[in-house]
N, C-alpha and C positions, 0 to 999 in steps of 0.2 A: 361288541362290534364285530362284524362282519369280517373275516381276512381278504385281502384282494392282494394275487398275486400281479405284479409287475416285472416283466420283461422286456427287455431293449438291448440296444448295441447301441455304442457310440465308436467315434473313431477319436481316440486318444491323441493321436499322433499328433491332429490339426490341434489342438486345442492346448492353451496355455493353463496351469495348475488353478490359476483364478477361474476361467471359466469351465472344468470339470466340477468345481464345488458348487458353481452357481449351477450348473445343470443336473449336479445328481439333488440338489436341495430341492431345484424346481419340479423335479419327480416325486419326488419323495412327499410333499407336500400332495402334488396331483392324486397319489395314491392314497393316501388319507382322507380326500377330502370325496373318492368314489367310492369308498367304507363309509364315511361320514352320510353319507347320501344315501346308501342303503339302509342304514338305520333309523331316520329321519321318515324313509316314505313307510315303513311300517308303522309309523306313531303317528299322534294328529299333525295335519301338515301345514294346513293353515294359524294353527297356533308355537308351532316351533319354528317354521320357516321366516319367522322374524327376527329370531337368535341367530339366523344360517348365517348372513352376513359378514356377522359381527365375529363369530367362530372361523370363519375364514382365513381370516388376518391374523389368529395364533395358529392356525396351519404352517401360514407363507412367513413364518417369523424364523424358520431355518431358513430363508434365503440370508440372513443376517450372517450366518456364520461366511458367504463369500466377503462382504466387506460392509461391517458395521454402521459405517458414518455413510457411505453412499445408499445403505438401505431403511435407515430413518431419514433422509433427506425426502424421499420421497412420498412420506405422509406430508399430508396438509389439510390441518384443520382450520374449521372456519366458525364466523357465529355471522346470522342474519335475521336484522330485526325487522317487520315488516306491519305496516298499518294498511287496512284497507276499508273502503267505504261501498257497502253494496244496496243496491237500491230495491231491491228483490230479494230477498236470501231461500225466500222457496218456490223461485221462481214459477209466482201464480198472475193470472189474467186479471183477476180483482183482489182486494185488500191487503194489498200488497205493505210486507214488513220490512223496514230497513236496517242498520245495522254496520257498526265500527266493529271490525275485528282484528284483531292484535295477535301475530304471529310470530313465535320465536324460533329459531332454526338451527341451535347447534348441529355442525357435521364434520365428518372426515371426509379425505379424498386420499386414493392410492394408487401411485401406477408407474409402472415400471418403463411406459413409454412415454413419447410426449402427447403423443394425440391418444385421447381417452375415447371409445363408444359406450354412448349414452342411449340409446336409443333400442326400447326394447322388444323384441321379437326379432332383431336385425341379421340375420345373416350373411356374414362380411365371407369374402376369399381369405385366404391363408394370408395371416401377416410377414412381412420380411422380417420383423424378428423372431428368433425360434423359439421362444416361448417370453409370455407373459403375463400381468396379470394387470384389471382396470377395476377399479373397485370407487365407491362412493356412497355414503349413508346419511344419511339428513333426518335428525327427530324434529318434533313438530310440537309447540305446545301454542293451541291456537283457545281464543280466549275473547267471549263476545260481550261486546257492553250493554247489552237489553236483554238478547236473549240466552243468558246465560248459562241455559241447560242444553246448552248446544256446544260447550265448552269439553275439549276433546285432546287427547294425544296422538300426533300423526306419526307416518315414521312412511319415511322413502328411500330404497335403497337397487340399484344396478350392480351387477357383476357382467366383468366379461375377463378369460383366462383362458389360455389356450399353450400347446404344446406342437410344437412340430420336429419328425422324427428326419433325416437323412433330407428336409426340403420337398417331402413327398408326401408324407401322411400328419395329416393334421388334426389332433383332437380340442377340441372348444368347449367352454360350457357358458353360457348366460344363464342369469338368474335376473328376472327384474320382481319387487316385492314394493307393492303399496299399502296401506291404511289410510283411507282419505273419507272424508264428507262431499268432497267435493259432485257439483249433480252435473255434471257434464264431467265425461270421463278421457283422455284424451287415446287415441289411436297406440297400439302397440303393436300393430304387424311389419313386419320389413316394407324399407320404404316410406312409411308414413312421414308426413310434411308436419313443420310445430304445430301447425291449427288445423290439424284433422284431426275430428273426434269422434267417437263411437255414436251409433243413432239413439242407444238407449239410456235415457237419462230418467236421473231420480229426482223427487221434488222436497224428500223428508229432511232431507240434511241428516240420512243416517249412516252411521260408518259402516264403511265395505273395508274387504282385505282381498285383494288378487296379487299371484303368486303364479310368473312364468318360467316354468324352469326349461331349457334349451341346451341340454347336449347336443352336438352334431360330430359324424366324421368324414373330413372330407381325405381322396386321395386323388394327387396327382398325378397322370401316367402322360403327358405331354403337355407342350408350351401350352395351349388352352384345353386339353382336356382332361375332363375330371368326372370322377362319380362319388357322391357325399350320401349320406345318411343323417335326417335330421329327426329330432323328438320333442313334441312341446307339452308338455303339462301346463294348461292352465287351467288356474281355480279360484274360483269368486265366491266368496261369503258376504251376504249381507246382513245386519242386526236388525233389518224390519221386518215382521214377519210376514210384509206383503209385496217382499220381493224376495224370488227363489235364486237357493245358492246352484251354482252350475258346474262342473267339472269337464274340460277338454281336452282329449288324449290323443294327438297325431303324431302318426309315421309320414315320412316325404323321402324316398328315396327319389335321387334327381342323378341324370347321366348327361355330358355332354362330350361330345364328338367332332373332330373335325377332318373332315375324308383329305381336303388339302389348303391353302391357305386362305381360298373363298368359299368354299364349301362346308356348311356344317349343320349337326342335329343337336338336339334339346330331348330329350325325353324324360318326363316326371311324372310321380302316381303319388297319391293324400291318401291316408285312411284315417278317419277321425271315428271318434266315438264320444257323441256328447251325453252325460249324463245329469237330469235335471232332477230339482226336488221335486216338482210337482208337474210340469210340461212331460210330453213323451219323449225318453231317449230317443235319439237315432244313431244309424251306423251309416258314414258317410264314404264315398267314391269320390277322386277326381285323378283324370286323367290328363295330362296336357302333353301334344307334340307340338314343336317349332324347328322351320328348316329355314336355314340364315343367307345369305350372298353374302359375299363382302367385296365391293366395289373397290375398297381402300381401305387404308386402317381407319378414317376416319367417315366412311360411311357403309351403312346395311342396309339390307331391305331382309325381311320375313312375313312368311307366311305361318299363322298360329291355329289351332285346332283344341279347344277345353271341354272337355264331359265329364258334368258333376250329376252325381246320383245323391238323392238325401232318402234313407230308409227308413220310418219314422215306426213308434210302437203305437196301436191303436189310440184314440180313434183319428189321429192325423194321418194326413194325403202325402204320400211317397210322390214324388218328381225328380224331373230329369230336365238337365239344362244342358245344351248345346250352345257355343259360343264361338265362330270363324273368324279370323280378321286376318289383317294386311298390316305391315308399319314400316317405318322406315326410322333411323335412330344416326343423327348428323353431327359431326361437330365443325361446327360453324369456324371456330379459333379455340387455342387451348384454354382458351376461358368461358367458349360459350358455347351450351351442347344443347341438343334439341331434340323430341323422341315425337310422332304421330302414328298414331294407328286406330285404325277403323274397321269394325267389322258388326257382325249381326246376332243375337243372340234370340234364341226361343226356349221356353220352361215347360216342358209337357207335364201336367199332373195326372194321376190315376183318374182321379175326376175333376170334374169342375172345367171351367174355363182356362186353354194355356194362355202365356203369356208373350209377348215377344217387342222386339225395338233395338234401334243401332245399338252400337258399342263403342267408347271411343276413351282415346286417353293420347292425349295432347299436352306436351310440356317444354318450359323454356327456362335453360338455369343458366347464369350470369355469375362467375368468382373471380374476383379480381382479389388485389390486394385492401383496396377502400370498402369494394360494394358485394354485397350476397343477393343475387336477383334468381326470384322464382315464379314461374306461370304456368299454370296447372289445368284444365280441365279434362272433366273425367265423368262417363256416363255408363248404362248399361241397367246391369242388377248385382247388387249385394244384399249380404246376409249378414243380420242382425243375429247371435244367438251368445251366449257366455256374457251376459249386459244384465241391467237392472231390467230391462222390461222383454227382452228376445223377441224382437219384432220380423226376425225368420224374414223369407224372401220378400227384395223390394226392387221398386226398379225406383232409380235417383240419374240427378245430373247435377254435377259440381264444378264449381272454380273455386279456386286459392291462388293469389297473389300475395306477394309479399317482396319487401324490399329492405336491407340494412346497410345503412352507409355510417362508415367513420367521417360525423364531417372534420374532425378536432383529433389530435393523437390520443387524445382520454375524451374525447365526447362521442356518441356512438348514437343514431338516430335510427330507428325503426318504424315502421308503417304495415299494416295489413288487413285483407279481408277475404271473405267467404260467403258463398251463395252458393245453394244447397235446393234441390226439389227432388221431395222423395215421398214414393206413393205406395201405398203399402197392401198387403193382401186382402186389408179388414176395410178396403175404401178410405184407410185414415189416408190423409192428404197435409203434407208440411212443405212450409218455405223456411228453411234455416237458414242466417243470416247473421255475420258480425262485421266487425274491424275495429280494429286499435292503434293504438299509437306510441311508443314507448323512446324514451331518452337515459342515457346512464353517462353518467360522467366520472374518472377515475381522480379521488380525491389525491389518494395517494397511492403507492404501488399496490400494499396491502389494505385498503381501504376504497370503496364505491357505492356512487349512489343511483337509485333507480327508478326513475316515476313511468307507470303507466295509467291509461285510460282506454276502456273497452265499450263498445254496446253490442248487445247479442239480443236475439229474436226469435220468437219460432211465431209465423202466423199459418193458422192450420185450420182445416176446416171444423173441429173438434176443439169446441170452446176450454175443456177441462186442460187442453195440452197448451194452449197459448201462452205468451210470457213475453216480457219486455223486461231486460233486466243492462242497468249501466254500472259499471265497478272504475273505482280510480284504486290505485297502490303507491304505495311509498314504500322503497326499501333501503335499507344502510346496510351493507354487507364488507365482514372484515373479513382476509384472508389471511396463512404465516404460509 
C-alpha cells in the first residue's frame, strides 16, 4: 500500500487529553483510509468497492481507543423483513408477469453524529463538528416466488466523513455503492427529492452495481465565503449484455464571494469525461456565473448565466447549451422557504436542428415539527448519460409533491406524486407518472412497521417503452 504522508497542527492548549486522542485517532484513520483508496482505484473497482465500506469501519475502530463504551454505543444494527407484491416485474405494455417478492435486510448503522447524510452525490457546507464519520450498509437477500431465477443478492451502502482543520479547511469524502435489479433507478445528484429518478430505466430485472465516490475540499476564508474543490467517480456495470457499462469522471471547482453583505458572486466550471462501452465518449464543459442581492437575511434575488459544451468522438453531434435566468429564494417563516426562477435556454448542435424553451425551477418546502411539505416544479433540458439506456439530451417538465405528517406519536402518514414530460432527441416522447401512499407505525421503540402502495406509468408514444406497473410492501423492521 501506498504511504500518504499527513501533516497538521493542532492547538493543544484548547483541548482536553480526551479530545486530543479522539482527534489524533480520527486522522490517523483519514490517512489510512486515502492509502486505502489508492490502492483500490488500481484494481477492479467495481468489484472490490463492495468490500470499501465494510473495511472502513476497522479503520475508524482506533477511534475506540478515545472512549470504548461511547464508541460501540454508536453502531446499530438492524434486520428488516420485507414482502412485496408487484404487478409488473418487467414492466411491459402486454403480458404482463406478476409476482411475491421476499426481501431480507440485515444492516448496520454508524455515526458519530446525530443527524446521518443519506443521500448521495450531496454536497453539504462544512459541518460544526470538526470531524466525523456517517456510515450505513444494508445486504439484500431478495427471493421471488414464480420467477425464481431472478432471485439475487443486493447490497447498499452510503459513507459520508469528514475532517475540518482550525474551522477553515474542510476535507469530506462520500461514497454511495449499490447492487440492485431494481429498473427504475433513483436520482443521486445533490439536491435530489425521494421520488426523483433517473430517465433511464431497464426492463430485465438484471443486476447493476454503481459506485459514487466523492472527495471534495472545501476552504473557508470568510463568514460566506468559500472556494471548494469537488471529484466524482461514477461507474455503472450492468450484467446484461445489452445495456453498456459507463464510467463518469468530474472536476467542479466552485468559488464564492461576497464584496459586502448584499453583494455577491458564485463562479463554477465541470469538467467531465464520460467513458462508455459501446456510445462515443465525450469530453464535457460547463461554466456557471451567478450575481446574488440580498435584500435581508431572508430574501435574494440573482441573476444566473450556464454554458455547457458536450464534445462527443465520432460519429455524434458536439453541442452547446446556453441557459440565462432570474430567481429569487424567500423565506416565508423559519419553517417555510420558497425558491422561483425562470429563465431561457437554447442547445446549438454542429448540425441538425437546435433546440430551445423556458427554464424554470419553482419550489415550496414546509418543516415543522409534525409535517415535511414539498412542491417542486422543474422544466428546461436535462441529460440523461451514466444510466441503463443514456438517452443524452432532453427537454422535460416536472412536478413532485409530497407530504409526511406525524398524525400519532408512533403513527407517521405519507402521500405523494409525480408528472414527468420528457421529449427526447430520437422523437421518443414520454409522460411519467406515479404516486403512493405509505403509513408506518412504531411497535415499539426498537421495533416498526411499514405498509405502502404505489402506481407508476410511463405512456409514450413508443409502444416497446410503455408500462403500467402497481406494487404494495409490507415491512417489519427491528432496530438495537
Amino acid at each position: 500500500m501506498q504511504r500518504v504522508k499527513c501533516k497538521y497542527q493542532m492547538n493543544h492548549k484548547s483541548q482536553t487529553l480526551k479530545e486530543r486522542s479522539f482527534n489524533h485517532s480520527m486522522l490517523r484513520a483519514f490517512c489510512s483510509l486515502t492509502a486505502l483508496r489508492l490502492t483500490l482505484s488500481r484494481l477492479a473497482p467495481y468489484a472490490l468497492r463492495s468490500l470499501y465500506l465494510a473495511i472502513y469501519i476497522a479503520l475508524f475502530s482506533s477511534v475506540a481507543n478515545a472512549d470504548v463504551g461511547d464508541f460501540f454505543s454508536k453502531f446499530h444494527p438492524y434486520l428488516t423483513v420485507q414482502e412485496e407484491y408487484n404487478d409488473n416485474i418487467y414492466l411491459t405494455s402486454t403480458n404482463r408477469k406478476s409476482d411475491f417478492i421476499t426481501t431480507i435486510n440485515p444492516g448496520l448503522r454508524f455515526s458519530t453524529s446525530p443527524a446521518r447524510v443519506t443521500t448521495p452525490g450531496q454536497i453539504l457546507q462544512a459541518p460544526a463538528e470538526p470531524a466525523g464519520l456517517d456510515l450505513d450498509y444494508r445486504l439484500g437477500l431478495v427471493f421471488y416466488a414464480r420467477e425464481n431465477e431472478n432471485d439475487y443478492v443486493s447490497h447498499e451502502g452510503t459513507l459520508n466523513t469528514w475532517y475540518t482543520f482550525n474551522r477553515r479547511l474542510t476535507l469530506r469524502l462520500r461514497d454511495y455503492f449499490i447492487r440492485s435489479e431494481e429498473p427504475r433507478e433513483r436520482e443521486y445528484v445533490a439536491g435530489a427529492l425521494e421520488d426523483q429518478y433517473l430517465l433511464g430505466t431497464q426492463r430485465e430485472r438484471s443486476v447493476y452495481i454503481r459506485n459514487v465516490f466523492e472527495p471534495s475540499v472545501d476552504y473557508r476564508f470568510g463568514p460566506d465565503d468559500r472556494i471548494s474543490i469537488n471529484y466524482r467517480n461514477n461507474i455503472y456495470r450492468n450484467q446484461s449484455p445489452l445495456i453498456e457499462d459507463s464510467r463518469e469522471d468530474y472536476i467542479n471547482p466552485r468559488l464564492t464571494y461576497w464584496f459586502n453583505i448584499r453583494n455577491g458572486i458564485s463562479l463554477e466550471y465541470g469538467l467531465t469525461f464520460g467513458d462508455f462501452e459501446r456510445s462515443p465518449d465525450f469530453v464535457g464543459h460547463m461554466a456557471r456565473g451567478r450575481y446574488t442581492y440580498r435584500f435581508n437575511p431572508r430574501t435574494s434575488v440573482f441573476v444566473d448565466h450556464t454554458f455547457t459544451r458536450r464534445n462527443f468522438d465520432p460519429p455524434s453531434i458536439d453541442y452547446d447549451v446556453n441557459n440565462s435566468s432570474i430567481g429569487i429564494e424567500h423565506a416565508f417563516t423559519p419553517t417555510l422557504t420558497g425558491r422561483m426562477q425562470a429563465g431561457y435556454f437554447w442547445q446549438n448542435p454542429e448540425r441538425g436542428n437546435s433546440t430551445d424553451g423556458f427554464s424554470y425551477d419553482v419550489g415550496l418546502t414546509e418543516r415543522t415539527e409534525k409535517t415535511t411539505f414539498n412542491l417542486s416544479f422543474q422544466g428546461g433540458y436535462r441529460e440523461d448519460f451514466f444510466t441503463a439506456e443514456n438517452l443524452g439530451f432532453t427537454r422535460y417538465h416536472r412536478g413532485i409533491a409530497s407530504i409526511t405528517h406525524r398524525l400519532y406519536q408512533r403513527v407517521t402518514l405519507g402521500v405523494s406524486g409525480t408528472l414527468e414530460r420528457a421529449e427526447y432527441v430520437s422523437d421518443r416522447k414520454d409522460w411519467i407518472y406515479g404516486a403512493r401512499g405509505n403509513a408506518s407505525y412504531q411497535i415499539f421503540r426498537w421495533l416498526s412497521l411499514f405498509l405502502e402502495a404505489s402506481h407508476q406509468g410511463n405512456d409514450s408514444n413508443l409502444d416497446a417503452v410503455e408500462y403500467i406497473e402497481n406494487r404494495i410492501f409490507l415491512r417489519l423492521s427491528a432496530t438495537l
